[in-house]
TORFI-996884 format. One record per residue: x, y, z of N, C-alpha, C in turn; residue in three letters. Coordinates in nm, 2 decimals, always signed. Layout:
% residues N
+--------+--------+--------+--------+--------+--------+--------+--------+--------+---------+
!    n.x !    n.y !    n.z !   ca.x !   ca.y !   ca.z !    c.x !    c.y !    c.z ! residuo !
+--------+--------+--------+--------+--------+--------+--------+--------+--------+---------+
!      X !      Y !      Z !      X !      Y !      Z !      X !      Y !      Z !     Ala !
...
+--------+--------+--------+--------+--------+--------+--------+--------+--------+---------+
END
This chain:
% residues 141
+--------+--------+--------+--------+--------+--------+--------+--------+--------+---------+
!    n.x !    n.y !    n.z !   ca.x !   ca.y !   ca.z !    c.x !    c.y !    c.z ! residuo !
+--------+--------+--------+--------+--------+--------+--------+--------+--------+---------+
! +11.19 ! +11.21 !  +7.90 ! +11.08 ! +11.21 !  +7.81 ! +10.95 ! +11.26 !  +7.88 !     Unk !
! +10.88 ! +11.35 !  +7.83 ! +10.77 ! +11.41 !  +7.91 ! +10.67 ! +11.31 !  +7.91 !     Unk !
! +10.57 ! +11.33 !  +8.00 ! +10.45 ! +11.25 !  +8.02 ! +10.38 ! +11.18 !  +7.86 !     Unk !
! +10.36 ! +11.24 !  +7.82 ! +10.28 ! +11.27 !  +7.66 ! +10.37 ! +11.17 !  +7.61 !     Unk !
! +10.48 ! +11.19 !  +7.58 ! +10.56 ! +11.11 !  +7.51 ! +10.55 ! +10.95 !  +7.53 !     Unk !
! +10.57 ! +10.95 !  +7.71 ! +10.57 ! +10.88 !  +7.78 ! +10.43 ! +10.73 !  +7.72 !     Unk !
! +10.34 ! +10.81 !  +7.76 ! +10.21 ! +10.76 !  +7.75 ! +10.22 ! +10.68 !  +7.59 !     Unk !
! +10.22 ! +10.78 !  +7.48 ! +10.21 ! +10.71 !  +7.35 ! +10.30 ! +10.66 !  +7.32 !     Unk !
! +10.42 ! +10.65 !  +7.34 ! +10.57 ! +10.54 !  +7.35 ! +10.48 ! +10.38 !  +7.36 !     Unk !
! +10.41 ! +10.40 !  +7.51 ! +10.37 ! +10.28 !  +7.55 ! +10.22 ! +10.24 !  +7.48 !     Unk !
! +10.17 ! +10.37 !  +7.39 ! +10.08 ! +10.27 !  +7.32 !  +9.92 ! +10.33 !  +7.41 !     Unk !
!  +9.91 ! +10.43 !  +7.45 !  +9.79 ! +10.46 !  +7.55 !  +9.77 ! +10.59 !  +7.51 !     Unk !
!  +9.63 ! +10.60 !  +7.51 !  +9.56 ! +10.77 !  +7.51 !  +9.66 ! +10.85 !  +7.58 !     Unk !
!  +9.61 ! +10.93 !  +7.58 !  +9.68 ! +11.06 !  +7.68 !  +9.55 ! +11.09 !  +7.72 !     Unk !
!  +9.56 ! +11.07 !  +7.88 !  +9.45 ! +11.18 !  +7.91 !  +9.48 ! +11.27 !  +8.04 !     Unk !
!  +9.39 ! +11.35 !  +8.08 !  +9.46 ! +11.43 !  +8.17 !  +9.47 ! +11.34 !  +8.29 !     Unk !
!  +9.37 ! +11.24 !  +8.34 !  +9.43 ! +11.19 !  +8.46 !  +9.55 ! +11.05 !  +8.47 !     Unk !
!  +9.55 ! +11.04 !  +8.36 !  +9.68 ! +10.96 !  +8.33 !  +9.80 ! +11.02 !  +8.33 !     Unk !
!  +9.81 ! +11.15 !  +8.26 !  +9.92 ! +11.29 !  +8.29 !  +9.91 ! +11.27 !  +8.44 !     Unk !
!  +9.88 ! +11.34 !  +8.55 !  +9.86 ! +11.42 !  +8.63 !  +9.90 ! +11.26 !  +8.72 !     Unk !
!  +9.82 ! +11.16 !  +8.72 !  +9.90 ! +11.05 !  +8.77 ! +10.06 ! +10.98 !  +8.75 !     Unk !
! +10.09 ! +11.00 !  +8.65 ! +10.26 ! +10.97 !  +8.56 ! +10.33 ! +11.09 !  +8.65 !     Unk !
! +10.28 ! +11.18 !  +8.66 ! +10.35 ! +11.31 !  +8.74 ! +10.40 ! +11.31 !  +8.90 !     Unk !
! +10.27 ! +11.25 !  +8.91 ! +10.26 ! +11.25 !  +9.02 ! +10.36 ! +11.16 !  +9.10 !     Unk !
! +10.38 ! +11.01 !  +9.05 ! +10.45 ! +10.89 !  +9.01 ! +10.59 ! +10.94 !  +9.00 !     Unk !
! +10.66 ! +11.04 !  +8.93 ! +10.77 ! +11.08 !  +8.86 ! +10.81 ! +11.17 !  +8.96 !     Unk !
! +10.76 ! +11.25 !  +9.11 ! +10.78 ! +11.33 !  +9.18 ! +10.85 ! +11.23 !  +9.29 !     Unk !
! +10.82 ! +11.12 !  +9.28 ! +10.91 ! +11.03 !  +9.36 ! +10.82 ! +10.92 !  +9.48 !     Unk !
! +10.86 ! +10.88 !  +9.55 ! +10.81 ! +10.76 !  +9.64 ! +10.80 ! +10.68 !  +9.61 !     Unk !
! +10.70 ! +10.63 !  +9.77 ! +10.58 ! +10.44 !  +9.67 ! +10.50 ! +10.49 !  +9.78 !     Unk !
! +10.36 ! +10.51 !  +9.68 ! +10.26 ! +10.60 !  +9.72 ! +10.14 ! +10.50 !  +9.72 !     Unk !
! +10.04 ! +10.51 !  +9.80 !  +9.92 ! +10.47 !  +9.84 !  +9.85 ! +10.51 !  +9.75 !     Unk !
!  +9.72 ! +10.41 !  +9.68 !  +9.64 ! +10.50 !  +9.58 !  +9.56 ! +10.60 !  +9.68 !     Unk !
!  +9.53 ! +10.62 !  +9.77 !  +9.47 ! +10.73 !  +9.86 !  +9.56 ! +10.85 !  +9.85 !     Unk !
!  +9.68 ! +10.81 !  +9.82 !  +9.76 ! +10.96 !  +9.88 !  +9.74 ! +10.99 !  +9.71 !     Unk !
!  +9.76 ! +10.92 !  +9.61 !  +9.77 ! +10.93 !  +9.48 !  +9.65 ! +11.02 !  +9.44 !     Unk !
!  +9.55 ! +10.99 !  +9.46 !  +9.42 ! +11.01 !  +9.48 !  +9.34 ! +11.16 !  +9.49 !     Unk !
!  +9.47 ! +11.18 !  +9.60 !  +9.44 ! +11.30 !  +9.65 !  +9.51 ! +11.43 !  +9.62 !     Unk !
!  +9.62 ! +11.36 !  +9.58 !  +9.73 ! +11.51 !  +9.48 !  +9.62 ! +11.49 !  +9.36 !     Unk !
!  +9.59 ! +11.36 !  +9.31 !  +9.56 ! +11.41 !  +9.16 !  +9.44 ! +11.51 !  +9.18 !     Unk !
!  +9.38 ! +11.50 !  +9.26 !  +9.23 ! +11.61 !  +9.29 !  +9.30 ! +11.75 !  +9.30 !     Unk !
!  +9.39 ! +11.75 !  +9.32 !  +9.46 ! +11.88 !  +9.36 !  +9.50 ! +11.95 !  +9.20 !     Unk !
!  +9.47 ! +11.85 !  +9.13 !  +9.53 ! +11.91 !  +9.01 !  +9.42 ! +11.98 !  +8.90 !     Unk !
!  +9.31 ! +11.85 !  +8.94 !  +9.19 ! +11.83 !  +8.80 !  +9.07 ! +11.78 !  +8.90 !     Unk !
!  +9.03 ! +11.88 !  +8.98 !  +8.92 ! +11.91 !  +9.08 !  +8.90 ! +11.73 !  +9.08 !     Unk !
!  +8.75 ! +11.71 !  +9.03 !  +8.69 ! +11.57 !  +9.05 !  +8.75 ! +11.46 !  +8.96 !     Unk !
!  +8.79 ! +11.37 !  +9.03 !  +8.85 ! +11.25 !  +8.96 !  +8.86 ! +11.16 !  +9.05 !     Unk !
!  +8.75 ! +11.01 !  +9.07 !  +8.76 ! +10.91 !  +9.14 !  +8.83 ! +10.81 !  +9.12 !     Unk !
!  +8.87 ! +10.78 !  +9.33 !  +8.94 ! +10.72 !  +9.35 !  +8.96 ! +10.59 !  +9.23 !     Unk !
!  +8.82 ! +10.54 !  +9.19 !  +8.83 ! +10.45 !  +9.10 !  +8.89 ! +10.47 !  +8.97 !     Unk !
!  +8.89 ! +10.59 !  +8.92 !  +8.96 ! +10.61 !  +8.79 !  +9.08 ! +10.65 !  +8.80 !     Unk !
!  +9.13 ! +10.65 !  +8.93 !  +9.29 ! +10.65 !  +8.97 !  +9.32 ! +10.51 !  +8.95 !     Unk !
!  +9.25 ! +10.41 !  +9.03 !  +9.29 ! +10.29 !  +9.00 !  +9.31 ! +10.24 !  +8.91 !     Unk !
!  +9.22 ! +10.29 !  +8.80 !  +9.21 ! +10.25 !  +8.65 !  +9.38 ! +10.27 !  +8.62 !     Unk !
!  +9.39 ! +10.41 !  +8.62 !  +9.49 ! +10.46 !  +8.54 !  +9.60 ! +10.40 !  +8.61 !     Unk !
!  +9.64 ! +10.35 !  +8.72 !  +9.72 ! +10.26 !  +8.80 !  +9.77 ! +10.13 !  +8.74 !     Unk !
!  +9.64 ! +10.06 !  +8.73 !  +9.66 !  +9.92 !  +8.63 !  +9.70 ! +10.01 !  +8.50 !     Unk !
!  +9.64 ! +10.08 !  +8.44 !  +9.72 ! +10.10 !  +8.30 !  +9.82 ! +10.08 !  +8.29 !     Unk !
!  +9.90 ! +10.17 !  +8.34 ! +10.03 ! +10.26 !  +8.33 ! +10.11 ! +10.11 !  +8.41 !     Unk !
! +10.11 ! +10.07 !  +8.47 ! +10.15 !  +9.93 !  +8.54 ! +10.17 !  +9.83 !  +8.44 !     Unk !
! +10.07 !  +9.81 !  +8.34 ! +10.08 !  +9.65 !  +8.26 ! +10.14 !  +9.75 !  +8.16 !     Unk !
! +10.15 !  +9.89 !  +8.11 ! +10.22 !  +9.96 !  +8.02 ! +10.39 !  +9.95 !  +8.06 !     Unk !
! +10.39 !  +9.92 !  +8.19 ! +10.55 !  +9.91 !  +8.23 ! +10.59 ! +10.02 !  +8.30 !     Unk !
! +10.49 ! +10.17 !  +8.28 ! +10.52 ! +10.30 !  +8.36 ! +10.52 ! +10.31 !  +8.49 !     Unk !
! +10.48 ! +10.20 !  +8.56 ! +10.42 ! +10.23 !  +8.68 ! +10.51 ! +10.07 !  +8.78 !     Unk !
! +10.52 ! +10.12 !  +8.83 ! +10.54 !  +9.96 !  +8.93 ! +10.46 !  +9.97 !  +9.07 !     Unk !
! +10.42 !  +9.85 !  +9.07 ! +10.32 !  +9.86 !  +9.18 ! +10.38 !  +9.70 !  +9.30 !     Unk !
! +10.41 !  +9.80 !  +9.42 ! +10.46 !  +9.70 !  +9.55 ! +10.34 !  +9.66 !  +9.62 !     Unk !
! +10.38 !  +9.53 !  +9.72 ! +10.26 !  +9.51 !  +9.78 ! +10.37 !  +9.46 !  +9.92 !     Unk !
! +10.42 !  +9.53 ! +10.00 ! +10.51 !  +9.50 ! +10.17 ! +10.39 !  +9.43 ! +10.22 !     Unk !
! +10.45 !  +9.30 ! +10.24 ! +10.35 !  +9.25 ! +10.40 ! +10.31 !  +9.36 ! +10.47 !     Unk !
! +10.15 !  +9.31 ! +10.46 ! +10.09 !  +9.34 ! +10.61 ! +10.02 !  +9.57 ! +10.57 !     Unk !
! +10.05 !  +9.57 ! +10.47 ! +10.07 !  +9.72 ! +10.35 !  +9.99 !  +9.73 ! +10.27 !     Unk !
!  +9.92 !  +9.84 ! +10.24 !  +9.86 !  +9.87 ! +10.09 !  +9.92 !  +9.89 ! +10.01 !     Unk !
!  +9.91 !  +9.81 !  +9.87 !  +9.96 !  +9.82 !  +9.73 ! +10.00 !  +9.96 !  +9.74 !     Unk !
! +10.10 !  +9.99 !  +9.67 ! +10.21 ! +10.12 !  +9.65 ! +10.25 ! +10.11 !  +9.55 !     Unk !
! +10.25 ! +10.26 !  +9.45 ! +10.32 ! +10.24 !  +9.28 ! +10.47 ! +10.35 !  +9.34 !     Unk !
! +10.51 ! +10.33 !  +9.25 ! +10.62 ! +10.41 !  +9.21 ! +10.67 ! +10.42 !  +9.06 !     Unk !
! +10.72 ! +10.49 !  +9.00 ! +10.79 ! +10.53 !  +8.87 ! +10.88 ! +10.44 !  +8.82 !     Unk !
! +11.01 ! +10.39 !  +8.93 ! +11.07 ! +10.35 !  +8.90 ! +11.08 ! +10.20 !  +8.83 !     Unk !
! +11.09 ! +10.22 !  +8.70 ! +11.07 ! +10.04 !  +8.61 ! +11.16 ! +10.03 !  +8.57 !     Unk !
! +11.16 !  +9.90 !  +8.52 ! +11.28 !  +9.87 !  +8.44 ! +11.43 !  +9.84 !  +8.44 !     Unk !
! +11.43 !  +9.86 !  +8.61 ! +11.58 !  +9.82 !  +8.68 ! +11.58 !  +9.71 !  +8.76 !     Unk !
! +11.66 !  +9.63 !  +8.82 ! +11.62 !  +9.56 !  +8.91 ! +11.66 !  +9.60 !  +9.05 !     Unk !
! +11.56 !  +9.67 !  +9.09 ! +11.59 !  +9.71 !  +9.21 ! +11.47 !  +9.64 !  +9.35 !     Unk !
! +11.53 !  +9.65 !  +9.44 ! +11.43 !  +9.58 !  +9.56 ! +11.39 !  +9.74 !  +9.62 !     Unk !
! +11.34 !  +9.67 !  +9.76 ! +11.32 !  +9.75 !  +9.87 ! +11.35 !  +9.71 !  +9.98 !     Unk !
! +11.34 !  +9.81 ! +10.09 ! +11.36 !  +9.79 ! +10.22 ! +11.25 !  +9.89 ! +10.28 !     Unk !
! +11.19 !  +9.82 ! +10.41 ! +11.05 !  +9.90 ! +10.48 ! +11.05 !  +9.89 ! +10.58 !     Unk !
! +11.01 !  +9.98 ! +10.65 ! +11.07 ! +10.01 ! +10.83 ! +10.92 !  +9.94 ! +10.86 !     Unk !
! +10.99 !  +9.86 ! +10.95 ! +10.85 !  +9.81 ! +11.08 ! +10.80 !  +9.86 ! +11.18 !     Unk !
! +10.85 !  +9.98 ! +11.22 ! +10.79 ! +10.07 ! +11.27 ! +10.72 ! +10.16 ! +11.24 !     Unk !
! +10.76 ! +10.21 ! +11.13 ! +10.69 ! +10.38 ! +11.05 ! +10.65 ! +10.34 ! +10.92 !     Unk !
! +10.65 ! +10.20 ! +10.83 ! +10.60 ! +10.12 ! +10.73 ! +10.68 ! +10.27 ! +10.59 !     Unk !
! +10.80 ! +10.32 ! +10.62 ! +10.85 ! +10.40 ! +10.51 ! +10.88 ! +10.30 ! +10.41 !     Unk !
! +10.97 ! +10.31 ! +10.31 ! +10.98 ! +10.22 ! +10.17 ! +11.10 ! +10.23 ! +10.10 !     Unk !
! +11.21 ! +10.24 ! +10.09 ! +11.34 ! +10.29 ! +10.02 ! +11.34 ! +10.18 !  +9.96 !     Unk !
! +11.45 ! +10.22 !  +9.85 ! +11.48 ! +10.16 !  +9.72 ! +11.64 ! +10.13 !  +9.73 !     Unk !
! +11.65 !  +9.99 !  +9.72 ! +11.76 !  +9.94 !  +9.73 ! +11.80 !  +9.89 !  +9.62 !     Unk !
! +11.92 !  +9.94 !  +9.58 ! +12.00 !  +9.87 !  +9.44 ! +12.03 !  +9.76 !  +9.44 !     Unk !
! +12.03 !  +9.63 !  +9.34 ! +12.05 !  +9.51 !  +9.32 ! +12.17 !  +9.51 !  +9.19 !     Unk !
! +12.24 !  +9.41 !  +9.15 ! +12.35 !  +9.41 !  +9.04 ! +12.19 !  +9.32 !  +8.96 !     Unk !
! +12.24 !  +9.39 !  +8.85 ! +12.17 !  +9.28 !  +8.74 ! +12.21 !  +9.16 !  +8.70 !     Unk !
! +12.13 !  +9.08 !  +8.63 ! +12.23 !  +8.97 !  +8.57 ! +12.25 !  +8.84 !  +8.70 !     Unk !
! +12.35 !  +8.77 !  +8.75 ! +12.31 !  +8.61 !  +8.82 ! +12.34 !  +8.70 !  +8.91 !     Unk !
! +12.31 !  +8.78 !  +9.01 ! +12.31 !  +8.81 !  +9.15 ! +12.24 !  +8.72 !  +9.20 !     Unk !
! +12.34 !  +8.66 !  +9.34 ! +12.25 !  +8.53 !  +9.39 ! +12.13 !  +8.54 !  +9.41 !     Unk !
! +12.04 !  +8.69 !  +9.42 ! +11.88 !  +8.71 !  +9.43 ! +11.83 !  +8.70 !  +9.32 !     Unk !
! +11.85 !  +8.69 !  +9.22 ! +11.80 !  +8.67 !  +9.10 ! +11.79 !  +8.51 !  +9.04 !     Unk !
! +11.86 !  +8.42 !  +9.07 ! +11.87 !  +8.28 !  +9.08 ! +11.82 !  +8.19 !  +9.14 !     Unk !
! +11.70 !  +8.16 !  +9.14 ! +11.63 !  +8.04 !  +9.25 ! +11.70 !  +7.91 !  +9.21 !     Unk !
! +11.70 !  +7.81 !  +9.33 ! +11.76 !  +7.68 !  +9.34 ! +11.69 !  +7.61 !  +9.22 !     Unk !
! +11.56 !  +7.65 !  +9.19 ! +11.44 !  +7.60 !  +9.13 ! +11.39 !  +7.65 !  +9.07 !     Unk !
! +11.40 !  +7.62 !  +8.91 ! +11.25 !  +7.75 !  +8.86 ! +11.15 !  +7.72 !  +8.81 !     Unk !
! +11.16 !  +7.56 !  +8.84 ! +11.02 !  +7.52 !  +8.79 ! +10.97 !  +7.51 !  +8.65 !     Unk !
! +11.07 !  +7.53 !  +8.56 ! +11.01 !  +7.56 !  +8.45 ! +10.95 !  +7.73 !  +8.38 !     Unk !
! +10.99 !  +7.78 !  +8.50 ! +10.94 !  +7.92 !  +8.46 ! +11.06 !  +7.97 !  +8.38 !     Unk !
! +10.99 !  +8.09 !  +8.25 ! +11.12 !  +8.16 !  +8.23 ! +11.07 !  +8.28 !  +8.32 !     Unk !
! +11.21 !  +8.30 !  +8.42 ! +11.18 !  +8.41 !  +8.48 ! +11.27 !  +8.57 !  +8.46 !     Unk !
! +11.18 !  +8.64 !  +8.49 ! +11.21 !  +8.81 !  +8.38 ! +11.23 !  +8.87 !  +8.54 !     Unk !
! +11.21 !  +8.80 !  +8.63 ! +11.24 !  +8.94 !  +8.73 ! +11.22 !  +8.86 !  +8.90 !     Unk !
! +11.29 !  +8.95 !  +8.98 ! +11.30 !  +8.89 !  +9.14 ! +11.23 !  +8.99 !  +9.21 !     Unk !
! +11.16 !  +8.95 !  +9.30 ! +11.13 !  +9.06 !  +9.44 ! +11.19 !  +9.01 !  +9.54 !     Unk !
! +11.25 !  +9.09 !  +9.61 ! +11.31 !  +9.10 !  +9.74 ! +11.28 !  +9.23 !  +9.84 !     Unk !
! +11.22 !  +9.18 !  +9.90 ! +11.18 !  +9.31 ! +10.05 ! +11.27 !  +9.27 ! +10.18 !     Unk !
! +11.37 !  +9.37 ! +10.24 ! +11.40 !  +9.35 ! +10.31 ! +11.34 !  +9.44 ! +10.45 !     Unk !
! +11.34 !  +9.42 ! +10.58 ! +11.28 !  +9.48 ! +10.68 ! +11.37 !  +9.51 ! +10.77 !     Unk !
! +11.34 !  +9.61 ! +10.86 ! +11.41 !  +9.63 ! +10.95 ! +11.34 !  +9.77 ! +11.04 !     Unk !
! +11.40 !  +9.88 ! +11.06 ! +11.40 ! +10.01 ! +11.13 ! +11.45 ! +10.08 ! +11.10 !     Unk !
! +11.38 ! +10.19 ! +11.04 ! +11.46 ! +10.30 ! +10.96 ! +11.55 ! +10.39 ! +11.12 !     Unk !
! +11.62 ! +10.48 ! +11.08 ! +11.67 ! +10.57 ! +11.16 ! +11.66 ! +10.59 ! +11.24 !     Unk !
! +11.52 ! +10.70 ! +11.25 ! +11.40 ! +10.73 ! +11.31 ! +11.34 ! +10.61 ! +11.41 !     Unk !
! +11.29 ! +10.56 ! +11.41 ! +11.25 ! +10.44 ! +11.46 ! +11.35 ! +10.38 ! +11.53 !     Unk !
! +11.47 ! +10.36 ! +11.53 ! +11.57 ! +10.35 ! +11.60 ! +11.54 ! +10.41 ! +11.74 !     Unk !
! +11.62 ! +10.55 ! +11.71 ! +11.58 ! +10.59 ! +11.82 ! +11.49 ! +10.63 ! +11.92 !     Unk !
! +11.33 ! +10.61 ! +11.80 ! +11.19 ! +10.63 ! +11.94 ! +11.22 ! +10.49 ! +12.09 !     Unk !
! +11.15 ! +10.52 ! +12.17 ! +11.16 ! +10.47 ! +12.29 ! +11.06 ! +10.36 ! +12.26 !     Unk !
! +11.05 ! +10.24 ! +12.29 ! +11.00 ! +10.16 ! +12.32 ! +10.91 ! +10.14 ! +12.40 !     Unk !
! +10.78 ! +10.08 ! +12.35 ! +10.63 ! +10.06 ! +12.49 ! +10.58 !  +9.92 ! +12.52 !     Unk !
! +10.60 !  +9.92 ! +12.63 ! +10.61 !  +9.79 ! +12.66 ! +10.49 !  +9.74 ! +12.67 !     Unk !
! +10.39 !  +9.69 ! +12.69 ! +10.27 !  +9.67 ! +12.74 ! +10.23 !  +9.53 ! +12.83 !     Unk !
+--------+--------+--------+--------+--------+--------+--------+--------+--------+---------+
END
């Protein structure tokens, strides 16, 4: 579904920096609103960081957008909604991959406890060292 479609499916203007952000989003990662920030300038000359943010929360409580928060990390969106998927993030080079979960009672989906909540969804971040990071050398200090 193209952007446009996208946007008024969920009920929102169209405008160009809501386009140009959804796009941007749809090119793939989990992007910093700085890095976000700065392709969209690339697209539609002046457009502040603040009205990136705007359009961030939009597209986010619209469901278009998902927005991560990794220990110790700046908030990161990505495209991908509406699955239940986690992540995993290297503690070395702070990268971000997307790890598949089964839907439905996967033991991560099931707290011992829920308090009363009805709950619609799990986060799970797992850590470690990507690849890369592997093999850099270690500095001792």
């Amino acid at each position: 579904m193209a952007g446009t479609d996208l946007l008024r499916a969920a009920g929102l203007r169209v405008t160009r920096p809501r386009l140009a952000v959804l796009e941007i989003l749809h090119d793939g990662g989990h992007l910093e609103v700085d890095e976000i920030a700065t392709r969209v300038r690339h697209r539609l000359d002046s457009v502040s960081t603040q009205a990136v943010y705007d359009v961030l929360g939009a597209l986010s409580r619209a469901g278009l957008a998902r927005r991560i928060e990794p220990a110790g990390s700046p908030a990161r969106y990505e495209a991908r909604v509406g699955d239940n998927h986690h992540h995993i993030v290297c503690r070395g080079c702070g990268e971000i991959a997307d790890v598949d979960c089964a839907t439905g009672l996967a033991p991560c989906l099931t707290p011992s406890d829920g308090h009363g909540f009805a709950i619609d969804e799990a986060e799970v971040t797992f850590w470690g060292l990507c690849p890369d990071c592997q093999t850099r050398p270690t500095t001792e200090g």
